[in-house]
C-alpha positions in Angstrom: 81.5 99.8 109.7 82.2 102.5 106.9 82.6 103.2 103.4 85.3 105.3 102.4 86.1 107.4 99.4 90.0 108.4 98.1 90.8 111.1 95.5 94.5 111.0 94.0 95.9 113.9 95.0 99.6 113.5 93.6 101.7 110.6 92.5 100.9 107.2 91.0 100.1 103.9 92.6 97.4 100.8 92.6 94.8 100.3 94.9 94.0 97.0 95.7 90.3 96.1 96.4 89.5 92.6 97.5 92.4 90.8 94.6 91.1 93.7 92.0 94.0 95.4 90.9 93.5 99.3 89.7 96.4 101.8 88.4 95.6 105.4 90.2 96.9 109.0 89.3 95.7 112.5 89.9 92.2 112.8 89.9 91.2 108.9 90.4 89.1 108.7 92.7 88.1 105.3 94.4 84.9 104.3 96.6 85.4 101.6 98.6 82.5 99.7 99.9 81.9 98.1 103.8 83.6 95.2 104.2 86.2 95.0 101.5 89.9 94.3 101.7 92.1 97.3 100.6 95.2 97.8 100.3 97.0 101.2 98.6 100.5 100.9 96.9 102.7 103.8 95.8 104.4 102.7 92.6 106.9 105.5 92.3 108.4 105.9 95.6 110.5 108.9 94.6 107.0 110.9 94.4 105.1 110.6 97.4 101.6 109.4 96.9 98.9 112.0 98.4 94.9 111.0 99.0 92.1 112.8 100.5 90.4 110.3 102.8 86.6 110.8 103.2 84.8 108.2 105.7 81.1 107.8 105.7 80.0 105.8 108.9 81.0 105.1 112.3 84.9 106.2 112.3 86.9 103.4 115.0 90.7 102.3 114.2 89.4 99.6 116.3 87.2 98.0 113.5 90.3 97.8 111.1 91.5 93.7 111.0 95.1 93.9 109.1 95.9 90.9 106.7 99.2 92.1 105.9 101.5 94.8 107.3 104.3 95.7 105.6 105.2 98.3 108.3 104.8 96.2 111.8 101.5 97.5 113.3 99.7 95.9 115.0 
């Protein structure tokens, strides 16, 4: 129920969009439409990876369905 728009603050990493694979750094930025599959990977995990989050829409951690979580939410 939102679109949602990263900027790259520090370190390097892919984003994931749908199976669209795309190397980020500093400045990227990234728009992510309604609906789509995203995923955010830091590549260099001795330098943390650091994005500004903006969300544009209704805002409910409810509405997210996780495919795959490496971490164990739920």
């Amino acid at each position: 129920q939102r679109r949602e728009h990263w900027l790259v603050v520090q370190g390097e990493g892919v984003v994931v969009l749908d199976d669209q694979e795309t190397q980020i750094s500093p400045e990227s930025r990234v728009t992510i439409a309604e609906n789509i599959k995203h995923r955010l990977v830091n590549t260099h995990t001795e330098i943390p990876l650091v994005i500004i989050e903006t969300c544009i829409g209704i805002f409910d951690e409810l509405d997210i369905t996780r495919h795959e979580d490496d971490f164990g939410r739920v």
